[in-house]
FIZADO-867981 format. One record per atom (N, C-alpha, C): residue in three letters; x, y, z; residue number from 1. Coordinates in Angstrom, 1 decimal, padded with zeros to 4 digits. Atoms other than C-alpha are relative to their C-alpha. Layout:
(pt 'ALA',(X,Y,Z),NUM)
...
//
This chain:
(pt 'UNK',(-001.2,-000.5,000.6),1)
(pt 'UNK',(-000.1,104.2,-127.3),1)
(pt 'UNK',(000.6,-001.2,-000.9),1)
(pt 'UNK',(-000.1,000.9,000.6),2)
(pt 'UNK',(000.6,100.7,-128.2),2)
(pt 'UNK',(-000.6,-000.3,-001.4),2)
(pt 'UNK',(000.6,000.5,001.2),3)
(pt 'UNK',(-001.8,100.1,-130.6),3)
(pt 'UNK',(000.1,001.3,-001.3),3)
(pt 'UNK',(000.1,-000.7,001.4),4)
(pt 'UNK',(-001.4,103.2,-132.6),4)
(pt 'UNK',(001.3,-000.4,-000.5),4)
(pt 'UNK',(-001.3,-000.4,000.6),5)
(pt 'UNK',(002.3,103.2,-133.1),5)
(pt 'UNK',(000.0,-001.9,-001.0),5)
(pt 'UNK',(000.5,001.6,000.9),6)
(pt 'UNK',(001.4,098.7,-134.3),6)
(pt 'UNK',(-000.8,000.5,-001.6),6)
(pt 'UNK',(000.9,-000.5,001.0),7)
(pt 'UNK',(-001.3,100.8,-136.6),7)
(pt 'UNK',(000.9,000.6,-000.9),7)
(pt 'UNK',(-000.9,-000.7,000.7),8)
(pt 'UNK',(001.4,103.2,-137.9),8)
(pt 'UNK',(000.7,-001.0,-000.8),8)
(pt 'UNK',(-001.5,001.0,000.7),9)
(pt 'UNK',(004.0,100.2,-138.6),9)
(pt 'UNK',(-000.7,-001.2,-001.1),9)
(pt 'UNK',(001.5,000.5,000.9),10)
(pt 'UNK',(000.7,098.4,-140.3),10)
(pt 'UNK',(000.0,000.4,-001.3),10)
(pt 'UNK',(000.9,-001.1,001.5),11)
(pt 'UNK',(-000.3,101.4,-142.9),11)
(pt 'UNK',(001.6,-000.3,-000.6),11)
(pt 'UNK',(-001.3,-000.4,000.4),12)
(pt 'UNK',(004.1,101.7,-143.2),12)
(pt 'UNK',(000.4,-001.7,-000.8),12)
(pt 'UNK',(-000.7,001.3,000.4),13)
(pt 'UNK',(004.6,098.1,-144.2),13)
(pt 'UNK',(-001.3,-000.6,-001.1),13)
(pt 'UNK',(001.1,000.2,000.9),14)
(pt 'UNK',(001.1,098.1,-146.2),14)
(pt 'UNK',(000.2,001.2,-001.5),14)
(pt 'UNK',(-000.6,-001.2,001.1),15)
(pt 'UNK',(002.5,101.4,-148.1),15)
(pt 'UNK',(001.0,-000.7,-001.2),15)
(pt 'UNK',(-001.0,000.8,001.1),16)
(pt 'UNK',(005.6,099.6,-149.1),16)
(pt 'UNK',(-000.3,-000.8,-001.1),16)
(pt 'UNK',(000.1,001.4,000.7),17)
(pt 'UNK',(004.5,096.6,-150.4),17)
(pt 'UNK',(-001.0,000.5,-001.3),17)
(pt 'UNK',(001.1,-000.5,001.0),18)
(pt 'UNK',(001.8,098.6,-152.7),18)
(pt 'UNK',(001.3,000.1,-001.8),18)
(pt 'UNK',(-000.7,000.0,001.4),19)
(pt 'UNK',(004.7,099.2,-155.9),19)
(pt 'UNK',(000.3,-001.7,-000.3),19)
(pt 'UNK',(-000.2,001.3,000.0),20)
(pt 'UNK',(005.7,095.6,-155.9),20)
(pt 'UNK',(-001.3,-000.8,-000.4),20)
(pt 'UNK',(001.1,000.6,000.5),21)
(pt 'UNK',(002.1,094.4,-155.9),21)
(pt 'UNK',(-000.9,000.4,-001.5),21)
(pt 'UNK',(000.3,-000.4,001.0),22)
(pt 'UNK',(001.7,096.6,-158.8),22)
(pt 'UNK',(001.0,-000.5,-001.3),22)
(pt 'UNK',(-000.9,000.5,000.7),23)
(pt 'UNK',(004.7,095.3,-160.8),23)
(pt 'UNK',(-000.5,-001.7,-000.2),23)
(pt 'UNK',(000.6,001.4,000.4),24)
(pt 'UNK',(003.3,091.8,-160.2),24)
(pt 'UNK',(-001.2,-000.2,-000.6),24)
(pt 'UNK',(000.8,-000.1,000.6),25)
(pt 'UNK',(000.1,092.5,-161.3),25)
(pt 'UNK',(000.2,000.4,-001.7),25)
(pt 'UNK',(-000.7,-000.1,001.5),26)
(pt 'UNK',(001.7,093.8,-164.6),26)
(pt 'UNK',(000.5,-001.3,-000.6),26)
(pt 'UNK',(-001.0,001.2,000.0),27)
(pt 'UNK',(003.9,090.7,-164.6),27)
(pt 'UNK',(-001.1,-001.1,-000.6),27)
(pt 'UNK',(000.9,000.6,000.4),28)
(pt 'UNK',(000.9,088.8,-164.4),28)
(pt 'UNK',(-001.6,000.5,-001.5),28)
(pt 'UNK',(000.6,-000.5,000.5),29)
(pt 'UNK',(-001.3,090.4,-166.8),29)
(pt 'UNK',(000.7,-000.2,-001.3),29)
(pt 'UNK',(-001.0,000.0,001.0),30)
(pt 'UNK',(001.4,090.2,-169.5),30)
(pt 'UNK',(000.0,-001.6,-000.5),30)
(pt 'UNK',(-000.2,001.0,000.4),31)
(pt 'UNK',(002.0,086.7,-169.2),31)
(pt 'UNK',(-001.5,-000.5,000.0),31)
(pt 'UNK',(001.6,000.0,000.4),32)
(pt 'UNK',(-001.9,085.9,-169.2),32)
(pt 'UNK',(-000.5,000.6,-001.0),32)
(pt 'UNK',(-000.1,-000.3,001.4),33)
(pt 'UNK',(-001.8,087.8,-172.6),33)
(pt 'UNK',(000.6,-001.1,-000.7),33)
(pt 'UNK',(-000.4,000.9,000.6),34)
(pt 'UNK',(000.5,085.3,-173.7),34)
(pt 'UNK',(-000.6,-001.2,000.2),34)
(pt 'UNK',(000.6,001.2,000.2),35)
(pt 'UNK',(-000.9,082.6,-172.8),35)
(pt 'UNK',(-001.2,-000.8,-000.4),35)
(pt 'UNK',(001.5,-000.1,000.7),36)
(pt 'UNK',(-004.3,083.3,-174.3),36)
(pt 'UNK',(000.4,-000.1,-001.5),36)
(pt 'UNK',(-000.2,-000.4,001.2),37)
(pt 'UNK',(-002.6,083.8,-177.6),37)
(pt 'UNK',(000.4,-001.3,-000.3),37)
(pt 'UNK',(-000.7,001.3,000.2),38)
(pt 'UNK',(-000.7,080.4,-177.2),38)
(pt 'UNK',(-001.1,-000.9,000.1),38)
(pt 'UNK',(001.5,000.7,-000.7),39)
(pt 'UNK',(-004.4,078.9,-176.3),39)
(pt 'UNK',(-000.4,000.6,-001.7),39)
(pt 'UNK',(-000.2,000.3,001.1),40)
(pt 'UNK',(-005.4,080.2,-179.4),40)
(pt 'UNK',(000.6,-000.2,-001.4),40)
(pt 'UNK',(-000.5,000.4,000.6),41)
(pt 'UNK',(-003.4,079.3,-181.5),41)
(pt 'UNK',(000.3,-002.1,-000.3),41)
(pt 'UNK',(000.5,001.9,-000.1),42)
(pt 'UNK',(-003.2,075.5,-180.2),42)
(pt 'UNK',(-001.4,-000.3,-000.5),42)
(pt 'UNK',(000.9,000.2,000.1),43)
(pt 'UNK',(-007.1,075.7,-180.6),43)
(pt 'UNK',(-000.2,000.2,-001.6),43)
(pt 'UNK',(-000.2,000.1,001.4),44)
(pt 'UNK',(-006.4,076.8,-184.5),44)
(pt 'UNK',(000.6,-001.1,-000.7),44)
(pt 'UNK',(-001.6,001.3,000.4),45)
(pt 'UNK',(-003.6,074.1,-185.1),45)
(pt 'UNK',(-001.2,-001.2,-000.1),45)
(pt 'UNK',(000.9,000.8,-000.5),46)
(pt 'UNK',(-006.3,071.9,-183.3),46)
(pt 'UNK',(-000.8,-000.8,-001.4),46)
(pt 'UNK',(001.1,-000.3,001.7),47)
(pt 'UNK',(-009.2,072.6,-186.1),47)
(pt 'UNK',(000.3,-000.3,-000.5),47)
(pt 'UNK',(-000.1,000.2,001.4),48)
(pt 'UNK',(-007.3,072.7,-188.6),48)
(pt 'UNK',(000.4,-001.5,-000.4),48)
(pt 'UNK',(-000.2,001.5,000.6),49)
(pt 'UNK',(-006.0,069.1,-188.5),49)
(pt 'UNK',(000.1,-000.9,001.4),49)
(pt 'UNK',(000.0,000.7,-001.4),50)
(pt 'UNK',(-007.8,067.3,-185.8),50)
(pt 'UNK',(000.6,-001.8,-000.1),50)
(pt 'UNK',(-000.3,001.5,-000.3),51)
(pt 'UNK',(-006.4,063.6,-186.8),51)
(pt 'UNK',(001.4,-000.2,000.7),51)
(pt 'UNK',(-001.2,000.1,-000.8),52)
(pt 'UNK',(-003.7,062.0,-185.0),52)
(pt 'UNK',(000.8,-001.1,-000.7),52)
(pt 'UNK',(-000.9,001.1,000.7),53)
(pt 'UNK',(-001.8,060.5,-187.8),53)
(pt 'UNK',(001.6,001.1,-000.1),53)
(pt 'UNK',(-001.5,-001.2,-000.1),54)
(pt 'UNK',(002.2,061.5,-188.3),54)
(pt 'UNK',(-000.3,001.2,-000.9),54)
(pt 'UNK',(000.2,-001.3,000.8),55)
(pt 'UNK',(000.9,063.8,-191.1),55)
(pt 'UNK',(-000.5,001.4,000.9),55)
(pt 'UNK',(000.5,-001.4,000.0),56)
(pt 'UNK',(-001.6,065.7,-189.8),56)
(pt 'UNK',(000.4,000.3,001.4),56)
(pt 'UNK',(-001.1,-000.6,-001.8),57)
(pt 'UNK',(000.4,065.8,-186.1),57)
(pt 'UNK',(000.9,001.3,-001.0),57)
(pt 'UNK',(-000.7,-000.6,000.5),58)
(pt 'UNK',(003.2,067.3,-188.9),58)
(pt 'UNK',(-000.7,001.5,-000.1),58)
(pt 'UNK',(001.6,-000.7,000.4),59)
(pt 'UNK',(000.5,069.6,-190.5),59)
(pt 'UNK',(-000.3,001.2,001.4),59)
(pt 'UNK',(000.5,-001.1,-001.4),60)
(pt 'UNK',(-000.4,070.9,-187.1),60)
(pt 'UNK',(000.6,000.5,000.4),60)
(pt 'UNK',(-001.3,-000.9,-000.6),61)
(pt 'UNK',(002.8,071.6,-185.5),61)
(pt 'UNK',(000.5,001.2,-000.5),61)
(pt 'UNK',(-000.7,-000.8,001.0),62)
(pt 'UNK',(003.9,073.5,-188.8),62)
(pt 'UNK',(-001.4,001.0,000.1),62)
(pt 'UNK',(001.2,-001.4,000.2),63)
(pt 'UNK',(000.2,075.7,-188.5),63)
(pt 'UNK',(000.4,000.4,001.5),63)
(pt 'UNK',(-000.2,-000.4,-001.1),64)
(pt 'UNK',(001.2,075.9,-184.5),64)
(pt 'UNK',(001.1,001.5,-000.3),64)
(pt 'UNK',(-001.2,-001.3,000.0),65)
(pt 'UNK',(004.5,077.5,-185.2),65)
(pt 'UNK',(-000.5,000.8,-000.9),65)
(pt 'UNK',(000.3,-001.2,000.8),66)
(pt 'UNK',(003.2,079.9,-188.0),66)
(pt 'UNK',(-000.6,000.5,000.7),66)
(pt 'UNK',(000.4,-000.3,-000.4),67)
(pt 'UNK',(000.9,080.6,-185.9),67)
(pt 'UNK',(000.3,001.1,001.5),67)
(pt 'UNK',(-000.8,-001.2,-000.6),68)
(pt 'UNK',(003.0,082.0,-183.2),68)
(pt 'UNK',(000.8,000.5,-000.3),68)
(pt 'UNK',(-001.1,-001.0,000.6),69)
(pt 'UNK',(005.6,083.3,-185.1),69)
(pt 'UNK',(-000.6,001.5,-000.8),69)
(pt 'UNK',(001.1,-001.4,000.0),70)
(pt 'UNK',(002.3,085.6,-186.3),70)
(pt 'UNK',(-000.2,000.8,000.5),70)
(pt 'UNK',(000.4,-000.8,-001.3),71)
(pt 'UNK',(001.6,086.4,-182.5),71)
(pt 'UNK',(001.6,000.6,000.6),71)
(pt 'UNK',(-001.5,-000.6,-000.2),72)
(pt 'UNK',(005.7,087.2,-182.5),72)
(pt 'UNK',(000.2,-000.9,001.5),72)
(pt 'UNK',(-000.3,000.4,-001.3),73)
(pt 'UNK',(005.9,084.6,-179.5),73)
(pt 'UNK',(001.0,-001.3,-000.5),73)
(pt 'UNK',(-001.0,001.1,000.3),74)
(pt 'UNK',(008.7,082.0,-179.4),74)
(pt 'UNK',(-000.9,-001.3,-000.3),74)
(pt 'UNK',(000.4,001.7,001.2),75)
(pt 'UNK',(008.0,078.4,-181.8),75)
(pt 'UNK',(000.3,-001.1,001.3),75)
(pt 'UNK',(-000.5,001.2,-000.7),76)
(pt 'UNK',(007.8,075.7,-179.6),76)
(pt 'UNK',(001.0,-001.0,-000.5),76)
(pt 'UNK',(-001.1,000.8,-000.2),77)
(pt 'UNK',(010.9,073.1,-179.2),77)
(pt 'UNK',(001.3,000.9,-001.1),77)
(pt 'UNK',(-001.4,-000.9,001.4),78)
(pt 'UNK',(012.8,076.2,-181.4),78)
(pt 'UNK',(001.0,000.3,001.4),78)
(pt 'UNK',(-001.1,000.0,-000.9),79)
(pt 'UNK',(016.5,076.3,-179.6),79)
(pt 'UNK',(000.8,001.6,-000.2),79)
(pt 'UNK',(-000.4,-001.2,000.0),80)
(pt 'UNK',(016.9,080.1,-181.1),80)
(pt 'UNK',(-001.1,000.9,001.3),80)
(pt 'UNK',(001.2,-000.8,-001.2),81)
(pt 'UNK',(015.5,082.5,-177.9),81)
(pt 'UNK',(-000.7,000.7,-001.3),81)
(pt 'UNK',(000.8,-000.7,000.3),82)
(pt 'UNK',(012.8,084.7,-178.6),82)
(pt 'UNK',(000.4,001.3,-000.6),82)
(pt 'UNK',(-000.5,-001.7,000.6),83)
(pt 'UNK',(013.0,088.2,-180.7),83)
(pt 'UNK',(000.6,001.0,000.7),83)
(pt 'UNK',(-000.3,-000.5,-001.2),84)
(pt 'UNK',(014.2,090.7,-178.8),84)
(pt 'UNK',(-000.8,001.0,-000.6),84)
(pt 'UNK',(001.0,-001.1,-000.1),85)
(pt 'UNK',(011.6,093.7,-178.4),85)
(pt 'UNK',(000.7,001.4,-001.0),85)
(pt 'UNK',(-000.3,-001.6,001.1),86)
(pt 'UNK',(012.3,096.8,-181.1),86)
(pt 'UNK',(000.3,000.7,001.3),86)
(pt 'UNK',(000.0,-001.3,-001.1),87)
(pt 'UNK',(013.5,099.9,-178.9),87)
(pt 'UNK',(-001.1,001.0,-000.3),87)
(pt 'UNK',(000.6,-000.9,000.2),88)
(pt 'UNK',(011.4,102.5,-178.7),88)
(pt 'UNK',(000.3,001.5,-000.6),88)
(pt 'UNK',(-000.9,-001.5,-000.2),89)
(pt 'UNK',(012.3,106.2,-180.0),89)
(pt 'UNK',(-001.1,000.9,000.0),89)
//
């Protein structure tokens, strides 16, 4: 008797937790989009001006940010937040 009603409170506490683990998995899936985009993008910036003089650091930075301001993701060291998402209709 013991063990079923343990089994019951088992499946009941394994039930729960199933929306939540699906919300995180979104969560993560989302930000793992972004951060591929931010990956390439550094990896373009990179290319385009691999020396490490103040120029082509400048040079880089300025293809960085165009570059995510392309992918619609916030400009590094920029102190305006990020876009805010269109609504839907």
């Amino acid at each position: 008797m013991r063990s079923k009603l343990c089994l019951a409170l088992l499946l009941t506490v394994a039930l729960l937790g199933l929306p939540g683990a699906a919300v995180a998995d979104q969560q993560w899936k989302t930000n793992n989009a972004i951060w591929r985009l931010r990956d390439i993008c550094t990896t373009q910036a990179q290319k385009a001006y691999p020396d490490y003089t103040p120029e082509s650091n400048a040079k880089r930075e300025k293809a960085l940010n165009a570059c995510l301001r392309q992918s619609n993701l916030p400009v590094e060291g920029s102190s305006a937040p990020a876009p805010a998402p269109t609504p839907q209709k």
